[in-house]
C-alpha positions as a printed Julia matrix, in Angstrom:
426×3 Matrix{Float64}:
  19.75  -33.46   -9.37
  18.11  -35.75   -6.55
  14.73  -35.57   -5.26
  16.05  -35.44   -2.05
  18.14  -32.2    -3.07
  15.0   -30.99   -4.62
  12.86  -31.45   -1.78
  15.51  -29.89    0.32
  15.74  -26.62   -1.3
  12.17  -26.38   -2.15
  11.58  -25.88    1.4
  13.32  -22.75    1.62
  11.83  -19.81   -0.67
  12.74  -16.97    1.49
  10.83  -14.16    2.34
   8.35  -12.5    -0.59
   6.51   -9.25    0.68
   3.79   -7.58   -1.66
   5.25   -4.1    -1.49
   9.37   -5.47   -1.33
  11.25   -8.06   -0.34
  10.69   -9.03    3.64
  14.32   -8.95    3.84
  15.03   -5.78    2.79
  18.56   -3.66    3.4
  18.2    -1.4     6.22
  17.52    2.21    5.4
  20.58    5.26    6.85
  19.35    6.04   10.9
  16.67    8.89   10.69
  17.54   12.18   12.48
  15.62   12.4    15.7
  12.43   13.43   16.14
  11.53   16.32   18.24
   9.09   14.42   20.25
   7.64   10.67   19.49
   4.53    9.98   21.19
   3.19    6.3    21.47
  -0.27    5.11   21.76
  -2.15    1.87   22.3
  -0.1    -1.46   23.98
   4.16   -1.41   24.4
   4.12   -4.26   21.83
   7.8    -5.19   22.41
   8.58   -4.59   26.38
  10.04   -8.14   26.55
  12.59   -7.36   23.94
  13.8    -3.8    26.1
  17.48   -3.91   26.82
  18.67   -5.83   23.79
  21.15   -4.39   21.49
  18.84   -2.49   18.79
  16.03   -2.38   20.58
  13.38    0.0    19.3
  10.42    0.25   21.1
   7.0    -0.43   19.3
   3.62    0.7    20.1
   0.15    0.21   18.39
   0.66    3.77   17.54
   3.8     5.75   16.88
   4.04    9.71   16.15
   7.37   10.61   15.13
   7.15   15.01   15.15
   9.47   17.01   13.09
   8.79   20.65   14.15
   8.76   23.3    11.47
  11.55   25.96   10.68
  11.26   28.31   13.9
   9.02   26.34   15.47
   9.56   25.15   19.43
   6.38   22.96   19.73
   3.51   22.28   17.63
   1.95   25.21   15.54
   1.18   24.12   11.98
   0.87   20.08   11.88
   0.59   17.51    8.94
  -0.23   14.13    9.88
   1.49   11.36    7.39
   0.16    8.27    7.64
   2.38    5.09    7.07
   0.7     2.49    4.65
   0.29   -1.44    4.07
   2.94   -4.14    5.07
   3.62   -6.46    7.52
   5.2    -5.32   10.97
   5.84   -2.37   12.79
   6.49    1.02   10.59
  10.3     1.9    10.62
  10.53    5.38   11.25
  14.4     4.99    9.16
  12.12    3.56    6.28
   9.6     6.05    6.53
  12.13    9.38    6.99
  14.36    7.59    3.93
  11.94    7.61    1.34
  10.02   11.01    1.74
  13.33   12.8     1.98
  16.28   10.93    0.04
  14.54   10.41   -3.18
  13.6    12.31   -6.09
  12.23   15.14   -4.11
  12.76   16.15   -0.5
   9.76   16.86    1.38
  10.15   16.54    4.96
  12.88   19.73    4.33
  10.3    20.96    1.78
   7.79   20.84    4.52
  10.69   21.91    7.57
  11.01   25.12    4.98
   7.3    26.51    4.85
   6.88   26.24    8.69
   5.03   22.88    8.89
   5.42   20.03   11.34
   5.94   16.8     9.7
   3.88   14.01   12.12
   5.01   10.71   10.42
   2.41    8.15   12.21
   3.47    4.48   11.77
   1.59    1.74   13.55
   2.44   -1.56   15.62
   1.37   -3.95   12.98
   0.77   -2.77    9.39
  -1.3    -5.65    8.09
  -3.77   -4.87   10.84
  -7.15   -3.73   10.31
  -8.1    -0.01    8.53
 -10.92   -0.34   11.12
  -8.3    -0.77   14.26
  -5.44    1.38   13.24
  -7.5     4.38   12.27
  -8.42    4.53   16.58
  -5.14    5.12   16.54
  -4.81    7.91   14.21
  -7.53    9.85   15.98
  -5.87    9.58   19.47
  -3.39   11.02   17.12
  -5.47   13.57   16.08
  -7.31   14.23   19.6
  -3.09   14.9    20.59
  -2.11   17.37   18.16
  -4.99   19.26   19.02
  -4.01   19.79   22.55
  -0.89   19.95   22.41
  -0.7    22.72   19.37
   0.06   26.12   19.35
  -2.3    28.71   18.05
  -5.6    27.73   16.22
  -4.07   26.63   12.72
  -6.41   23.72   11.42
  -4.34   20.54   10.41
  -3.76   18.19    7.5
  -4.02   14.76    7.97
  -3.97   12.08    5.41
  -1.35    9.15    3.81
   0.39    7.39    1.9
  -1.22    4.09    0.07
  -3.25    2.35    2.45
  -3.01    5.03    4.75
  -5.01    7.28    3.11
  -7.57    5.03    4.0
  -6.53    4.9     7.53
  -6.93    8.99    7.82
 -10.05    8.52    5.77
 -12.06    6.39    7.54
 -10.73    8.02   11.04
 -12.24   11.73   10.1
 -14.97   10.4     8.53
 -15.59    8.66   12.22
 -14.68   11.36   14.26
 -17.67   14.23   12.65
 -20.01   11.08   12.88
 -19.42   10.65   16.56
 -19.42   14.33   16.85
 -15.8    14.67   17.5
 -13.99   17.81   16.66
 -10.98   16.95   14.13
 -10.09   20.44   13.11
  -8.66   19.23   10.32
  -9.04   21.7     7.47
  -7.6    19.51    4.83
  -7.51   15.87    3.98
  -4.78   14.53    1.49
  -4.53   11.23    0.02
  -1.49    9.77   -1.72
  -1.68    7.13   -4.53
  -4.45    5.94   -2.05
  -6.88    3.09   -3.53
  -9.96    4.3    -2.38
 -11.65    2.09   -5.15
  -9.29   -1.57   -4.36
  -5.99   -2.25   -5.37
  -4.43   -4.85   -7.42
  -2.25   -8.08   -6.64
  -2.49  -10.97   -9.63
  -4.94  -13.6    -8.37
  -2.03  -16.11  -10.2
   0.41  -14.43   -7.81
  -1.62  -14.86   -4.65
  -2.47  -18.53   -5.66
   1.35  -19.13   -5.55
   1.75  -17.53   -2.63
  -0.81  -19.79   -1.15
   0.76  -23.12   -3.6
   4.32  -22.29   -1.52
   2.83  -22.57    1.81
   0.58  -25.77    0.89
   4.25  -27.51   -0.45
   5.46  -26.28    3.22
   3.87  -24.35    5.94
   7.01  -22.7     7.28
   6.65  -20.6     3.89
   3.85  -19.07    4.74
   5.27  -15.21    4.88
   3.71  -13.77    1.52
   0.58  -15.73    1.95
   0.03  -14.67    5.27
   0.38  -11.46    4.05
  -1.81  -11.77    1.1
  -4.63  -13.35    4.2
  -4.2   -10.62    6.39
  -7.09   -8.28    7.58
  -5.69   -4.73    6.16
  -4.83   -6.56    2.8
  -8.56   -8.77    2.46
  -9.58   -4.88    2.68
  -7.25   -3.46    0.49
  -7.59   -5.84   -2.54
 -10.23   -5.51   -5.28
 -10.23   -8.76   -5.78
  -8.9   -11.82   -3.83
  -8.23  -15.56   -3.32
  -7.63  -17.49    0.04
  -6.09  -20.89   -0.89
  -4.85  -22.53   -4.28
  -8.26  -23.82   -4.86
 -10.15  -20.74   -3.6
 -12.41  -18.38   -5.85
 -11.31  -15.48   -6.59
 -13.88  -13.01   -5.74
 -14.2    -9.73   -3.35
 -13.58  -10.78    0.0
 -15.84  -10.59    3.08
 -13.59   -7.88    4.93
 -13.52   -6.1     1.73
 -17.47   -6.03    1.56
 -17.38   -5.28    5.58
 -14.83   -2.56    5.19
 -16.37   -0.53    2.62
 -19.78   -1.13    4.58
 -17.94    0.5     7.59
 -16.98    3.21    5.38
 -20.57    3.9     4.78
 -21.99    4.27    8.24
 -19.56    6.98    8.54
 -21.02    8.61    5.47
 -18.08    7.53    3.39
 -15.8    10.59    3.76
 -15.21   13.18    5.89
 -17.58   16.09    5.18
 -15.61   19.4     6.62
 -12.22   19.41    5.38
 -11.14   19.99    2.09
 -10.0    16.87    0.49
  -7.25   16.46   -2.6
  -5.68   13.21   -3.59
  -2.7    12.73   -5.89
  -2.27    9.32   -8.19
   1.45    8.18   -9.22
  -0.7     6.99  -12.73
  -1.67    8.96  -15.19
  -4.69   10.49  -15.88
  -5.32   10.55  -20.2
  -6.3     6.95  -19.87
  -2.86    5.49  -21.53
  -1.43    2.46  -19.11
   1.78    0.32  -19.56
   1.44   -0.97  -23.12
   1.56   -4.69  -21.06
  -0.51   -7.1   -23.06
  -3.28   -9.63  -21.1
  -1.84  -12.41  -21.14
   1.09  -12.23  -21.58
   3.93  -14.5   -19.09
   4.8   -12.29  -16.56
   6.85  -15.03  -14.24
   8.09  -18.31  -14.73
  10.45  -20.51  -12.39
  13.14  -22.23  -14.31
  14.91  -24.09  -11.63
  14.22  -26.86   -9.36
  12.14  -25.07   -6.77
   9.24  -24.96   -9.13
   9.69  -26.13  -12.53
   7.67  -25.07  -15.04
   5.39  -22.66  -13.02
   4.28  -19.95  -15.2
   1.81  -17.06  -14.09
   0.35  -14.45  -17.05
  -0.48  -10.93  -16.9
  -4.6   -10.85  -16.53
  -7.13  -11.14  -19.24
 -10.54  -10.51  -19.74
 -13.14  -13.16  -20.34
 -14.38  -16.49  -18.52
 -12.15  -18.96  -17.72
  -9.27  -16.57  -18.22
  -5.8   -18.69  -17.4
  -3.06  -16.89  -14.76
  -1.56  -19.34  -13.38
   0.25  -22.95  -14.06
   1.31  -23.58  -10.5
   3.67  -27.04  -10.81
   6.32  -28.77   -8.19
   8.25  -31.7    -7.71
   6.56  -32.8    -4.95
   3.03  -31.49   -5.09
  -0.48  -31.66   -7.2
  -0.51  -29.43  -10.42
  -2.95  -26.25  -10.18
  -4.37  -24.22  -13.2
  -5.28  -21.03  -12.1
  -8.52  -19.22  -13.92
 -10.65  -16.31  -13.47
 -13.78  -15.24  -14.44
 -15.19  -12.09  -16.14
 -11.88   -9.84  -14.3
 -10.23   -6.73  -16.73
  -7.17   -6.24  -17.98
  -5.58   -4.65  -14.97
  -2.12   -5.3   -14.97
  -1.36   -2.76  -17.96
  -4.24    0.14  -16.75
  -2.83    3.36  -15.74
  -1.75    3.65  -12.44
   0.89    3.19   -9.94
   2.95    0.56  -10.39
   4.71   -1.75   -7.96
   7.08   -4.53   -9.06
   5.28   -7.55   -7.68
   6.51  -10.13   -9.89
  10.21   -8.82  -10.3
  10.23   -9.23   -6.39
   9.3   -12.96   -6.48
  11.8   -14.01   -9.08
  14.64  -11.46   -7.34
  13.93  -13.15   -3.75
  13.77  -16.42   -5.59
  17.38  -15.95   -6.91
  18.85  -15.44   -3.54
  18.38  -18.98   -3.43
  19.7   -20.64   -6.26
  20.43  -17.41   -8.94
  18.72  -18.37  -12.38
  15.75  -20.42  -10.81
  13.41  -17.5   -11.82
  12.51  -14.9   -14.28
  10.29  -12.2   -14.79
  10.01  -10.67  -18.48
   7.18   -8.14  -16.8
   8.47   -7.13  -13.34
   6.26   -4.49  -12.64
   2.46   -4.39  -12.92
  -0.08   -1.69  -11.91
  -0.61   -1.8    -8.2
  -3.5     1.24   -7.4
  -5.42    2.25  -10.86
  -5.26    5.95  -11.54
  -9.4     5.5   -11.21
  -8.82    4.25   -8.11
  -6.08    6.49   -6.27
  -8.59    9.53   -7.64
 -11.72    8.0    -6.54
 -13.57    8.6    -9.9
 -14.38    4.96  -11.47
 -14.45    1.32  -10.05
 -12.38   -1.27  -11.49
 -14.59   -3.6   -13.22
 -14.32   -3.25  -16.88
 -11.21   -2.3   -18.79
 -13.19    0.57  -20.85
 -13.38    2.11  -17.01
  -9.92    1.09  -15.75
  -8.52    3.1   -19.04
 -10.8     6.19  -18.63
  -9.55    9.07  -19.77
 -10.01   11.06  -16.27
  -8.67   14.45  -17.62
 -11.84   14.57  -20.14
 -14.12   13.97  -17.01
 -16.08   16.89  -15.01
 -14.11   17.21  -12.06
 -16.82   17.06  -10.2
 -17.04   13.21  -10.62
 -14.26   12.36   -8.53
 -14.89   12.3    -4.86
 -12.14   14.4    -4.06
 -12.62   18.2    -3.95
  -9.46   18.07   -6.12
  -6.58   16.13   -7.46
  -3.57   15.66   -9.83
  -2.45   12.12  -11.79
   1.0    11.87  -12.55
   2.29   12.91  -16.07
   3.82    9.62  -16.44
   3.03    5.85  -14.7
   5.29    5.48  -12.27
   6.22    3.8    -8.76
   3.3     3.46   -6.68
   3.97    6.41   -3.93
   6.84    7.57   -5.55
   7.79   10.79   -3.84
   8.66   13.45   -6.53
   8.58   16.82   -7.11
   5.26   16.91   -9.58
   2.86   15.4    -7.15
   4.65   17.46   -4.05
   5.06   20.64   -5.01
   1.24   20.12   -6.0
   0.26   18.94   -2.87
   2.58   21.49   -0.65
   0.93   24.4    -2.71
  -2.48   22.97   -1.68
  -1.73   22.88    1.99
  -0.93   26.5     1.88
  -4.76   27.17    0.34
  -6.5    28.22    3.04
């Protein structure tokens, strides 16, 4: 093949998102809410009129009132998590009810209002969005029926969202009435994306700035606070980054979580300390076309100067990717998410066979993590067997892992019919 053909379709690497592809098939319509409230700026006016349009706030409620219900009585706040872009109500409505386990009918049937609460731009702060879920919260109050305390809490990142927002609220002596707080494969101790996937990430963009979706995404302010670890260019050190270190010093101001509700957390990992059986090192991606030949990135291993990455390109400088002192976190127990196996899939829309992935899914939020009971540093921690732990350890009041590893917020009937039975505690 030319250079010139090379250098023409190495511009073009399509979209790569950390949590799916950017490109994604649209989800079936949602049914209609029985009321959407907006807060914060119209985000889209300019675009009213135009066939599709859908109008996006900084802060959308979507409310689905509860079986016999003609207003608000008995609400549960459901916060949207990370990615880039408004929420999609379709996207949001499709997965909690058309997978493994219904739950918005689940929670139609006991009498509870589902509040789905999406936001204007996903990637956006914790800090910022969470204002958004207490003028949320500050709503529902007033606009309830009867003196039934609510649930609020999320899914992934939003967990944090809810989190930090009630934890603000009783320090700035704001009344939440929220008697319970929920949290839902949440990483309230850092999640996990490969440092040899973010390099590339950053490696695409540096070949041509036009690709710059997945490191953008990787650079934005909700994900610097998301990520346990993290790495801003190709030649960057990977290291906690300074919104991390400021986000989780805003968490402690606030006292680090709310005091007066009751708070329960569910992990999609599992909780006897076995992970994936993926070995460190092992090649977890590796381009075998023309876009990037030879590029190989490895599943993470422990040590100095541990190898990820061999980032290579036609046109380009050569990068060896290494870390320093980091676990073996791909294979720990915990929610998984398929962040290779979406590179090499998105990839393949391009030229099919330029990409493979023999380990397409890696763990995403550790089991330690989504139950708040160990940090990630070590591997002896990352594996801990949390069912042999005093409850009391965690800093949730109570929770349940997942009896297998599984899809990182995977909606099923185990960690549901858990959680709906603890909503009815009172």
């Amino acid at each position: 093949m030319s250079n010139e053909k090379a250098a023409r379709e190495q511009q073009y690497v399509g979209s790569i998102g950390l949590m799916a592809p950017l490109d994604q098939p649209k989800p079936p319509p949602a049914p209609a809410p029985d009321e959407t409230w907006h807060f914060g700026r119209h985000l889209n006016a300019d675009e009213e009129g135009q066939e599709g349009y859908v109008p996006v706030y900084d802060g959308m409620a979507w409310v689905y009132y509860g079986k016999g219900h003609r207003g608000v009585r008995r609400p549960v706040l459901m916060s949207d998590g990370f990615n880039v872009g408004p929420s999609s109500l379709d996207e949001l409505y499709d997965g909690f009810e058309r997978g493994e386990y219904p739950l918005m009918s689940q929670l139609h049937e006991r009498g509870r209002d589902a509040v789905i609460f999406g936001y204007g731009e996903r990637s956006a702060s914790i800090l910022d969005n969470a204002g958004y879920v207490i003028e949320a919260i500050t709503r529902l109050i007033d606009e309830r029926t009867g003196d039934e305390p609510l649930v609020v809490g999320g899914f992934s990142m939003g967990g944090l969202v809810t989190r930090y927002a009630l934890a603000r609220m009783e320090t700035q002596k704001m009344d939440h009435q929220t008697g319970m707080y929920f949290s839902y494969d949440s990483p309230h101790r850092g999640a996990w994306v490969p440092i040899g996937l973010q390099a590339f990430a950053h490696y695409i963009k540096r070949g041509n700035p036009a690709n710059s979706a997945l490191s953008d995404q990787i650079n934005s302010p909700a994900s610097r606070e998301l990520m346990w670890r993290h790495i801003e260019t190709v030649d960057g050190t990977p290291g906690q980054d300074k919104a991390r270190t400021e986000f989780l010093a805003a968490l402690d101001r606030v006292g680090g979580w709310p005091r007066i509700p009751r708070k329960i957390g569910v992990a999609n990992g599992t909780g006897n300390g076995q992970g994936t059986g993926i070995e460190a090192g092992a090649e977890a991606f590796r381009a075998t076309g023309i876009l990037f030949p030879g590029t190989t990135i490895y599943t993470q291993s422990e040590g100095d100067d541990a190898v990820v990455a061999e980032l290579k390109a036609n046109f380009g400088k050569d990068e060896t990717i290494t870390t320093d002192g980091f676990p073996e976190i791909d294979g720990a127990p915990g929610g998984t998410l398929e962040s290779f196996g979406i590179a090499a899939n998105t990839i393949n829309k391009l030229i099919p066979g330029s990409a493979v992935a023999p380990i397409p899914a890696i763990c995403f939020v550790p089991s330690v993590s989504a139950v708040a009971v160990r940090d990630l540093d070590t591997t002896a921690l990352l594996n801990t067997d949390i069912s042999a732990l005093n409850p009391g350890e965690s800093e949730l009041d109570e929770f349940l892992c997942a009896s297998q590893n599984e899809d990182h917020t995977k909606i099923t009937e185990e960690l549901c019919s858990w959680l709906l039975g603890e909503f009815d505690r009172r």
